[in-house]
NUTORVO-508864 format. One record per residue (C-alpha): residue number from 1; residue in one letter; x, y, z. Coordinates in nm, 4 decimals. Layout:
<rs>
R; n; res; X; Y; Z
R; NUM; A; X; Y; Z
...
</rs>
This chain:
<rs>
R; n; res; X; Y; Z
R; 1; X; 11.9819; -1.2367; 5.9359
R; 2; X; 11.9505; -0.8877; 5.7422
R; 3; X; 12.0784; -0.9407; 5.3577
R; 4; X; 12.1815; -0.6238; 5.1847
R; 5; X; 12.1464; -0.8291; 4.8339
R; 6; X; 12.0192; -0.6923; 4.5296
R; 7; X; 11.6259; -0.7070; 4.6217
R; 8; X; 11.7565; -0.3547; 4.7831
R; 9; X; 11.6082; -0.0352; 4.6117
R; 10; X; 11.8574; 0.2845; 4.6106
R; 11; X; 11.7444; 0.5910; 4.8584
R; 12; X; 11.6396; 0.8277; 4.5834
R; 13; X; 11.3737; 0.5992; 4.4910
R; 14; X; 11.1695; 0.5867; 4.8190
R; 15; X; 11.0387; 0.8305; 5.0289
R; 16; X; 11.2153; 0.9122; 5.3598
R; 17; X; 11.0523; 0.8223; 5.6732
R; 18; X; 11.1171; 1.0110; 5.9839
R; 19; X; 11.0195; 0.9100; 6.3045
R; 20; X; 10.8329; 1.2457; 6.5424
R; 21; X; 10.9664; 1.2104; 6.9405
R; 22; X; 10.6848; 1.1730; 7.1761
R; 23; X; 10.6192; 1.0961; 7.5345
R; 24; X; 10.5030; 0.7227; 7.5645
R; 25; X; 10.6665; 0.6442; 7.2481
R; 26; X; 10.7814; 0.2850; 7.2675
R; 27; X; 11.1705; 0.2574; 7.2032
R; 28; X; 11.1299; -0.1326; 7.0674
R; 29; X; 11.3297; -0.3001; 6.7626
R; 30; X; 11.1060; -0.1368; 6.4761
R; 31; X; 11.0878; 0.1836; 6.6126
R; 32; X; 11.4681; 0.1578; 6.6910
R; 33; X; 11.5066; 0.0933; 6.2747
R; 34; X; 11.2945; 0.3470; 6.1436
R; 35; X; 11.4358; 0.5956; 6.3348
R; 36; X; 11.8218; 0.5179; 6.2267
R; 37; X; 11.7137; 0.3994; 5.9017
R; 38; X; 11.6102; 0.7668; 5.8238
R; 39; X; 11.9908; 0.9174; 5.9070
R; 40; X; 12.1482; 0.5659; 5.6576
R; 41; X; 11.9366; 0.6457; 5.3870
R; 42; X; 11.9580; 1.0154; 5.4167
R; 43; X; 12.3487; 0.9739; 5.3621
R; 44; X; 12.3144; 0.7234; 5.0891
R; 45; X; 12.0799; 0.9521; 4.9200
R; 46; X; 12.2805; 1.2290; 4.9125
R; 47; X; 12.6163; 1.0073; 4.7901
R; 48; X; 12.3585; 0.9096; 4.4747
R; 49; X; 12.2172; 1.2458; 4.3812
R; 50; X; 12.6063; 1.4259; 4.5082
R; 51; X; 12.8389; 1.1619; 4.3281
R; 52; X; 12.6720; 0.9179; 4.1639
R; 53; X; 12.7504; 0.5556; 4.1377
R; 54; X; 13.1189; 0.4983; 4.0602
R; 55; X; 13.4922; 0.5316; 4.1979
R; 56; X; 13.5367; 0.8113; 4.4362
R; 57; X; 13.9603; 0.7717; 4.5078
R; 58; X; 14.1799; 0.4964; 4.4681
R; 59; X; 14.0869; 0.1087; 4.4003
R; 60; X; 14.3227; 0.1084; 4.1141
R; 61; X; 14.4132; -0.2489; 3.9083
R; 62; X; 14.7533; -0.2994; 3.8478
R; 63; X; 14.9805; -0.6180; 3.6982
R; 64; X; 15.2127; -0.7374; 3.9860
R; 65; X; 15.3842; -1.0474; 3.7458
R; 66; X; 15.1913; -1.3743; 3.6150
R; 67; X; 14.7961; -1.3703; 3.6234
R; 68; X; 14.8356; -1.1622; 3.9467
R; 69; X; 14.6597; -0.8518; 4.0048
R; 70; X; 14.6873; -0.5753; 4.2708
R; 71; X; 14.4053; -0.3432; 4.4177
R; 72; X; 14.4828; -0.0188; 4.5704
R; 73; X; 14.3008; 0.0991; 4.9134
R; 74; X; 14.0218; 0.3289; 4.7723
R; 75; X; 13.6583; 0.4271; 4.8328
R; 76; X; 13.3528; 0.4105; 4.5641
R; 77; X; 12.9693; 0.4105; 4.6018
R; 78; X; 12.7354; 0.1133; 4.4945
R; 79; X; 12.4068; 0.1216; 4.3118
R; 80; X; 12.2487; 0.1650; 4.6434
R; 81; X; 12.4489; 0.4618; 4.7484
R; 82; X; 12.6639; 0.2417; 5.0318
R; 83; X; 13.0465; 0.2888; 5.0850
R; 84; X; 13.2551; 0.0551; 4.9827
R; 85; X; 13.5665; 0.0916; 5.1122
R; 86; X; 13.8839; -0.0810; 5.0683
R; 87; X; 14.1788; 0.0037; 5.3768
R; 88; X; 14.4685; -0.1965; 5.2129
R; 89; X; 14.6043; -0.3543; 4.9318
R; 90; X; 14.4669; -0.6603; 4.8320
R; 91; X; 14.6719; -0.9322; 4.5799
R; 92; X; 14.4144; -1.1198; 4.3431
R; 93; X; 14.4607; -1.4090; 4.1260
R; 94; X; 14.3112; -1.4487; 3.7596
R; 95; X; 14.2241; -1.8224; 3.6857
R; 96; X; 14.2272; -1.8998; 3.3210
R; 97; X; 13.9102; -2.0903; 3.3836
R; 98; X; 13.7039; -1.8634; 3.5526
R; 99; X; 13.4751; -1.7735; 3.2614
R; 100; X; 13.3324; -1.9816; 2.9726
R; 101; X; 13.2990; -1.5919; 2.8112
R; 102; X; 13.6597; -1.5651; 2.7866
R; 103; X; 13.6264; -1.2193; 3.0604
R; 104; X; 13.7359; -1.2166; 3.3953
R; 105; X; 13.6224; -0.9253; 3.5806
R; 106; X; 13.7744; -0.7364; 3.9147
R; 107; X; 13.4543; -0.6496; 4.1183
R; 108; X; 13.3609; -0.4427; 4.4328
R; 109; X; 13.0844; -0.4905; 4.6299
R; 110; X; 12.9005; -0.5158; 5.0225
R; 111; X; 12.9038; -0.8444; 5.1531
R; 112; X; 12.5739; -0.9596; 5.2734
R; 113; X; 12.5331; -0.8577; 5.7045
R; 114; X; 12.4981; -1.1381; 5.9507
R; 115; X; 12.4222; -0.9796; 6.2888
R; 116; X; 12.6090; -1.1826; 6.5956
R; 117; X; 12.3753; -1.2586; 6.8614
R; 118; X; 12.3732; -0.8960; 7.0181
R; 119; X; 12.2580; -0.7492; 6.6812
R; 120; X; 12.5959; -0.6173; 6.5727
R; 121; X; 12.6711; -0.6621; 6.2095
R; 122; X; 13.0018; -0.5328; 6.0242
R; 123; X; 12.9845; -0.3810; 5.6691
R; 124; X; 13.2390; -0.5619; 5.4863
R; 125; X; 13.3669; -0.4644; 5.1230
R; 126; X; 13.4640; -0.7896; 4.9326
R; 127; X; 13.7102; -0.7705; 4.5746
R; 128; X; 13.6698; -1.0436; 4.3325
R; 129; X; 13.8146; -1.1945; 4.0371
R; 130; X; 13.4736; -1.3146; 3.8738
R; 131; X; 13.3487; -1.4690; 3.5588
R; 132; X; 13.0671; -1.2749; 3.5345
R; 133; X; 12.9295; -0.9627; 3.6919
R; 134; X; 12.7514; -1.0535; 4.0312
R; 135; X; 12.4077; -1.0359; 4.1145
R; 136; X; 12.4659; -0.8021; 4.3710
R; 137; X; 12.4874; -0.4157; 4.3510
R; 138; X; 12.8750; -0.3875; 4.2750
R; 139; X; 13.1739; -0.1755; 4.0923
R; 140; X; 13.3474; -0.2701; 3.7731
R; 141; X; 13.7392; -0.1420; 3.8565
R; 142; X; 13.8375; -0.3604; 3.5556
R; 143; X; 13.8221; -0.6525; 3.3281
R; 144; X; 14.0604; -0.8397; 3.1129
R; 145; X; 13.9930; -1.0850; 2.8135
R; 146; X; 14.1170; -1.3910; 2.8480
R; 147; X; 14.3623; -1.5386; 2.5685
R; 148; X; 14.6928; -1.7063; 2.5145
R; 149; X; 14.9032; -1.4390; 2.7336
R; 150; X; 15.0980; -1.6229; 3.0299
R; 151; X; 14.9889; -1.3212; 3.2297
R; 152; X; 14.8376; -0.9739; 3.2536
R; 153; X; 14.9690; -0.6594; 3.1818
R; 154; X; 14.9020; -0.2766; 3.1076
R; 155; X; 14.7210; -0.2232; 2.8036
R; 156; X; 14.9424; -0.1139; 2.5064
R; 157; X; 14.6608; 0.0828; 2.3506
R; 158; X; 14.4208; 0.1906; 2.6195
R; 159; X; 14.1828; 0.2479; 2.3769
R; 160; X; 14.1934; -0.0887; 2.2621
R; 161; X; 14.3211; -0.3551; 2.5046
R; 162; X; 14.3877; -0.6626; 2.3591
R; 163; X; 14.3734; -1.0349; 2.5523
R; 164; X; 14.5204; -1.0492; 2.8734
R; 165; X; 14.5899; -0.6611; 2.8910
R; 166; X; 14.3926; -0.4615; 3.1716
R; 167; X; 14.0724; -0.2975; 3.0521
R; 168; X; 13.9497; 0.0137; 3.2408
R; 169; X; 13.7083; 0.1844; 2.9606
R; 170; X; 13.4060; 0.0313; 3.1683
R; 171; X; 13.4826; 0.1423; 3.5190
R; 172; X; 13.2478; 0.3953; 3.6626
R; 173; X; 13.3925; 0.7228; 3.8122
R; 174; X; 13.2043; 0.9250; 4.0832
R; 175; X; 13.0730; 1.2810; 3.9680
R; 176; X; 12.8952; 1.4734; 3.7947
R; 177; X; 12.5315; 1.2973; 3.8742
R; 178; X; 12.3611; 1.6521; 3.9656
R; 179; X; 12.3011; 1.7152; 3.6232
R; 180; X; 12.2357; 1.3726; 3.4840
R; 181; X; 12.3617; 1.0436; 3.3498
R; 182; X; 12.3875; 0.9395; 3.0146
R; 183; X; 12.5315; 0.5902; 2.8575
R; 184; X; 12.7787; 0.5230; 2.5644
R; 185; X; 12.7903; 0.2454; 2.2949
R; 186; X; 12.9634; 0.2418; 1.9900
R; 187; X; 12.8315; 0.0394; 1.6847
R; 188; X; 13.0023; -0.0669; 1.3835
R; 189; X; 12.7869; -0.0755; 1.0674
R; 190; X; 12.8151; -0.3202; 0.8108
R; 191; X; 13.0898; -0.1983; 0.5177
R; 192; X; 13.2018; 0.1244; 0.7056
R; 193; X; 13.4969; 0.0330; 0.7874
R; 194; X; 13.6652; 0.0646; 1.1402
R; 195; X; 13.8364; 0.3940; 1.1469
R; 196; X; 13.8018; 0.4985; 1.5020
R; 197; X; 13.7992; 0.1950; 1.6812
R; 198; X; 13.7524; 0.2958; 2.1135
R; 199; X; 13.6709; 0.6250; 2.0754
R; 200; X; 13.3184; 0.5949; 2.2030
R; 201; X; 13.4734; 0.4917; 2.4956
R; 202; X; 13.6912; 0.8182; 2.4748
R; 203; X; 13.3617; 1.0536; 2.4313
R; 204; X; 13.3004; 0.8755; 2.7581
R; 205; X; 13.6030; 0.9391; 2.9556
R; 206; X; 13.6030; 1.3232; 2.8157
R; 207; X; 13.2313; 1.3703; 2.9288
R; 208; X; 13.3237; 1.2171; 3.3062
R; 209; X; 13.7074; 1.4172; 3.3566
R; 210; X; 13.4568; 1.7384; 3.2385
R; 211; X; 13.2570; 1.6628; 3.5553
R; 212; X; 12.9440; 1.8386; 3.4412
R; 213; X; 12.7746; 1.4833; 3.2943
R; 214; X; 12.8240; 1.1358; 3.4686
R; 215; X; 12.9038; 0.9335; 3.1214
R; 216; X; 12.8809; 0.5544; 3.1683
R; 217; X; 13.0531; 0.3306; 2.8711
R; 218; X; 12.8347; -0.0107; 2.7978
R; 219; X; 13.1086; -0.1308; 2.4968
R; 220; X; 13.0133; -0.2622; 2.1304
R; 221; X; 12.6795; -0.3226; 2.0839
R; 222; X; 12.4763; -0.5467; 1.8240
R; 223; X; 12.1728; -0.4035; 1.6187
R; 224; X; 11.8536; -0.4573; 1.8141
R; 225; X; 12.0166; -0.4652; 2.1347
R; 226; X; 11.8283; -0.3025; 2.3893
R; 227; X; 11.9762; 0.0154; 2.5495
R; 228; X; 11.9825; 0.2968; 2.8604
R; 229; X; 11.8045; 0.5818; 2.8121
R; 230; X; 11.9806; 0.9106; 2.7501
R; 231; X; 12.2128; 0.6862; 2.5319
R; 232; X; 12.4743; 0.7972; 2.2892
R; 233; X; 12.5144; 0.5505; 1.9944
R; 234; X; 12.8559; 0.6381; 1.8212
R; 235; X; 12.9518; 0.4980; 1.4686
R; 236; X; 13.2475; 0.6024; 1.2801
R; 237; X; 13.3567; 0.4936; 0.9415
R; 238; X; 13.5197; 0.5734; 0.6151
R; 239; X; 13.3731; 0.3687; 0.3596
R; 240; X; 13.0678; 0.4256; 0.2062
R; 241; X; 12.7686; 0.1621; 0.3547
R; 242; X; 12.4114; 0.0341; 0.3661
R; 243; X; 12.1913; -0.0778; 0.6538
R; 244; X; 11.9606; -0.3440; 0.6105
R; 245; X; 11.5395; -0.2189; 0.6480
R; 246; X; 11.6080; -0.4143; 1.0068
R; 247; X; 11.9115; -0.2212; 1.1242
R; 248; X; 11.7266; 0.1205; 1.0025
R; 249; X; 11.3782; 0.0512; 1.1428
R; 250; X; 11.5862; -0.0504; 1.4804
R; 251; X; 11.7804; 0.3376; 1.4840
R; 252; X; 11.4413; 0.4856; 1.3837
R; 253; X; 11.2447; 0.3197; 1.6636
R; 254; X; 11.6082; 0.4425; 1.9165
R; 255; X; 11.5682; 0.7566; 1.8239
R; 256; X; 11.1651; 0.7906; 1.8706
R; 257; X; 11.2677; 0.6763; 2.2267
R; 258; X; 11.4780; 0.9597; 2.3373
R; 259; X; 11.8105; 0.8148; 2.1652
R; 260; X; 12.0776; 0.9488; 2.0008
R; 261; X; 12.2919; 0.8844; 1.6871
R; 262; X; 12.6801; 1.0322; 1.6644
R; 263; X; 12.8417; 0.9819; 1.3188
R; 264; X; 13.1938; 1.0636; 1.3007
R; 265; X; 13.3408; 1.0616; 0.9133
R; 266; X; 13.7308; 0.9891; 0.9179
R; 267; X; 13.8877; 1.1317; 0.5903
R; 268; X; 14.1826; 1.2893; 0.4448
R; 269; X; 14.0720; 1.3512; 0.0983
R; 270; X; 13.7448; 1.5846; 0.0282
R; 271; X; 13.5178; 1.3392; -0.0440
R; 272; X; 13.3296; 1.1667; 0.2465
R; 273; X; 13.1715; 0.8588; 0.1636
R; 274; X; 13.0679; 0.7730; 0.4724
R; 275; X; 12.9207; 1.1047; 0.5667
R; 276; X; 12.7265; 1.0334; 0.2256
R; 277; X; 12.5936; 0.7141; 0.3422
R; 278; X; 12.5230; 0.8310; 0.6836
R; 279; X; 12.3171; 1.1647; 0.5291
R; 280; X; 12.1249; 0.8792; 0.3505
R; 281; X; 12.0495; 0.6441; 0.6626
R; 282; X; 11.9281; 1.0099; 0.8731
R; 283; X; 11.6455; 0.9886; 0.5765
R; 284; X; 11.5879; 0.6642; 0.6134
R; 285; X; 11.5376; 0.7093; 1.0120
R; 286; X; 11.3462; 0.9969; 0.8979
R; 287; X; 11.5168; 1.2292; 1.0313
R; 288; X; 11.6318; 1.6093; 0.8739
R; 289; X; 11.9978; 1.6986; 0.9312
R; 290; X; 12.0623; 2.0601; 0.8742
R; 291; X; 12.4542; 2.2381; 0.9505
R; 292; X; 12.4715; 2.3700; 1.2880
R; 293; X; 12.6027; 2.7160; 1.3055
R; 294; X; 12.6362; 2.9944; 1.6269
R; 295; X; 12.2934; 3.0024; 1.8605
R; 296; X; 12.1987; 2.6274; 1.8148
R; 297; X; 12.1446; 2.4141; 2.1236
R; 298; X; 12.4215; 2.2091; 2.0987
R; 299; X; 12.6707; 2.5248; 2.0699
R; 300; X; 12.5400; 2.6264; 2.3837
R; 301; X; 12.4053; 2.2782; 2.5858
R; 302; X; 12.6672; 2.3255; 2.8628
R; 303; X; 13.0288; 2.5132; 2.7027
R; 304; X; 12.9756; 2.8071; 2.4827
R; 305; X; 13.1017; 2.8097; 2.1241
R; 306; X; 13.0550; 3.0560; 1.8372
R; 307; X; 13.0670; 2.7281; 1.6126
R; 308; X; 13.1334; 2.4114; 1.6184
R; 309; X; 13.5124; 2.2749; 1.6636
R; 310; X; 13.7188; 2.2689; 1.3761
R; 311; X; 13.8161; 1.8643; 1.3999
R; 312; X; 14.0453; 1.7000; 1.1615
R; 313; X; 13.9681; 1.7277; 0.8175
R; 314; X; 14.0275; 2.0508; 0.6283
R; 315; X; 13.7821; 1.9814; 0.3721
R; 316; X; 13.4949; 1.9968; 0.6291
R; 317; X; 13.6282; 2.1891; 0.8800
R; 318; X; 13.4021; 2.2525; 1.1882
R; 319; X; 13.1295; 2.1340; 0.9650
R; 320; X; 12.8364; 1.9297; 1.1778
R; 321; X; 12.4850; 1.8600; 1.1050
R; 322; X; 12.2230; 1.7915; 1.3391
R; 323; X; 11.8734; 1.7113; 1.3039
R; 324; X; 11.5826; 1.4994; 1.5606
R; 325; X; 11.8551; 1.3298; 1.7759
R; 326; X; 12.0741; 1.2668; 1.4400
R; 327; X; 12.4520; 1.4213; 1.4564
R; 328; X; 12.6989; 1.3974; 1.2134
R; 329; X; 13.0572; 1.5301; 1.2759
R; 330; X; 13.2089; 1.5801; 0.9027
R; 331; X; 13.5721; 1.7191; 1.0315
R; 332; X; 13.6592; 1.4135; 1.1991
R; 333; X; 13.6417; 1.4526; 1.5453
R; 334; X; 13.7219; 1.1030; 1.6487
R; 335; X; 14.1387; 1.1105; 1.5145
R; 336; X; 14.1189; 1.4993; 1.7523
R; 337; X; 13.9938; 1.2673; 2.0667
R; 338; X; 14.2384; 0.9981; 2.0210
R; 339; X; 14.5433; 1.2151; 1.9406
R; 340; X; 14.6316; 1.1236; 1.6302
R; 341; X; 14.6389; 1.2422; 1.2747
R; 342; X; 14.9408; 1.4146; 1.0724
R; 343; X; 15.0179; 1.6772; 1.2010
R; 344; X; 14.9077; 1.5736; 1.5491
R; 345; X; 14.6592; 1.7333; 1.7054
R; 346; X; 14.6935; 2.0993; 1.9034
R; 347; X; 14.6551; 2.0518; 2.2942
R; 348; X; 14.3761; 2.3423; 2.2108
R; 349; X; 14.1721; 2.1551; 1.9544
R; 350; X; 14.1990; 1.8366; 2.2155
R; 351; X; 14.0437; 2.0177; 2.4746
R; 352; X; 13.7822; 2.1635; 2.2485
R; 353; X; 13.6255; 1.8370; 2.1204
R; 354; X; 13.6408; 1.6958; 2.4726
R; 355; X; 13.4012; 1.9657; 2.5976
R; 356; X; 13.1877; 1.9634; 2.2921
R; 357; X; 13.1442; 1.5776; 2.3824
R; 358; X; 13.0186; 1.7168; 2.7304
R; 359; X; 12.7802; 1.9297; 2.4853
R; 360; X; 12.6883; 1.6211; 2.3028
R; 361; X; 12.6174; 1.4799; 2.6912
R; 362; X; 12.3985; 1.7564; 2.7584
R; 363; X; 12.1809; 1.7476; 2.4119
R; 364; X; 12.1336; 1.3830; 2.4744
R; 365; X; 12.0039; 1.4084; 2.8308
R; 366; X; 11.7587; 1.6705; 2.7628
R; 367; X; 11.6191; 1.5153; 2.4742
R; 368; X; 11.5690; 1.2122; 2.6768
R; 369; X; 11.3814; 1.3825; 2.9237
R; 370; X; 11.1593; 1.5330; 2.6996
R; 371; X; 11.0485; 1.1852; 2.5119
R; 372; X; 10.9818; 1.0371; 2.8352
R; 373; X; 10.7130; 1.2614; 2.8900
R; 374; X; 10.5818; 1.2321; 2.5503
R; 375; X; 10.5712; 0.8647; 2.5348
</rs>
């Protein structure tokens, strides 16, 4: 028996080995791998450093009445760089039991090969209804939070599904690897308030439709939680607030790692008390912030501006300051990404924030890359 479990290490990790014809060359079982193995991993190599882990077409969740769930036919790639490919639609289940976290998760991944007694062994793509993520390389294509709700349905705020609504924010789409991966949380500080609840998850889905970045959304996090590299941290707030020597010493040693730190101020009015606070905690993480204005990095990471997009607020309008891995967006960018505010939001200044979050993408990569070779 072969296993293609999670002891496995993906093809861009490894050297290639190819196999040089000769005469006298034995053709026995080793040989026989090596020389094959070279073509699998070659392909799987290329699907990783091409596409990138994620959802290539199809495999989309749906409600189909009660705790029932439908998966479309579809194709996406695994940690390893494998196929996983699903020919038909497929009818799951959700058990109200399945998970003492209150989460049931829709999974895709290879089944494990058993070879029949001539050697032949069939890849076979198996979709779950799990209460926690397997051990084995797999695909998120959804999860749903378990509650009171006799059964599961599309989310009424997508950027905020409640219990028993279907939660796609943490499914991976294919693209966009070429020029690098980064990772997304959002974290709420104590006393800020909540005034743009999901849209880290937004910056996410704007930096993978772009294409240029692959942009992978890990959900809330807690301070002192450890995280990716070439992270994004997101907070957003409208309250002025203070972070504990803890919390602060946690951002500073984030940052000193290759993280970093989006604020996004929500407000109507001229003053900014968050901004305020947050100028205060950049100090404290000793970090600089100075306004970014037409030839700086982050105008030019990846889309071109001649400044930075106007947001929200009038008061602050296009104002950001940026400083050691530190960003704060004064104009409110976060109401422009959801589509809200009064008036609503032009289609235009939409479209702008979403490619200056592939710009924020870009920064954040790069200045990952360049700790890890100072560390």
């Amino acid at each position: 028996m072969r296993s293609n479990d999670s002891g496995e290490e993906n093809a861009l990790k490894r050297s290639l080995t190819w196999l040089e014809p000769r005469d006298g060359l034995a053709i026995d079982a080793e040989t026989w791998r090596v020389a094959h193995s070279y073509h699998s991993d070659s392909a799987r190599a290329h699907n990783l450093a091409a596409h990138g882990t994620g959802v290539l077409v199809g495999l989309n969740v749906v409600p189909i009445g009660g705790m029932g769930l439908g998966v479309f036919p579809g194709v996406g790639i695994d940690p390893l760089g494998r196929f996983l490919v699903v020919q038909n639609r497929l009818r799951l289940k959700v058990e109200e039991n399945i998970s003492a976290t209150g989460i049931a998760y829709v999974v895709i991944y290879q089944s494990a090969l058993f070879p029949s007694d001539d050697g032949r062994a069939k890849e076979e793509t198996v979709v779950q209804v799990v209460g926690s993520p397997p051990p084995e390389p797999h695909l998120e294509l959804a999860r749903i939070v378990l509650g009171s709700r006799a059964g599961v349905s599309y989310p009424e705020d997508p950027v905020d599904p409640r219990g028993g609504e279907i939660d796609t924010r943490y499914r991976m789409i294919a693209g966009g690897y070429a020029r690098g991966e980064v990772a997304v949380a959002e974290l709420a500080l104590p006393d800020a308030g909540e005034a743009h609840v999901g849209v880290a998850a937004l910056v996410a889905r704007a930096i993978n439709l772009d294409g240029a970045y692959h942009a992978r959304y890990i959900g809330r996090i807690q301070p002192g939680d450890s995280l990716p590299e070439s992270t994004i941290l997101y907070v957003s707030g409208n309250r002025e607030f203070s972070v504990s020597s803890g919390i602060s010493n946690w951002l500073r040693s984030f940052l000193d790692g290759g993280g970093t730190l989006v604020g996004d101020g929500c407000h109507a009015a001229p003053a900014d008390p968050f901004g305020s606070s947050f100028d205060k905690l950049s100090r404290e993480v000793n970090r600089q912030m100075r306004r970014v204005v037409a030839g700086d990095r982050l105008l030019m990471a990846h889309h071109l501006f001649g400044a930075p997009p106007p947001g929200l607020a009038k008061a602050d309008s296009g104002m950001v300051l940026a400083g050691g891995g530190v960003i704060y967006m004064a104009s409110d960018f976060g109401c422009i990404l959801g589509g809200t505010g009064e008036p609503a939001p032009a289609r235009s200044s939409i479209r702008a924030s979403e490619e200056f979050a592939t710009n924020l993408a870009a920064t954040a990569h790069e200045r990952s890359m360049v700790t890890s070779f100072l560390e």
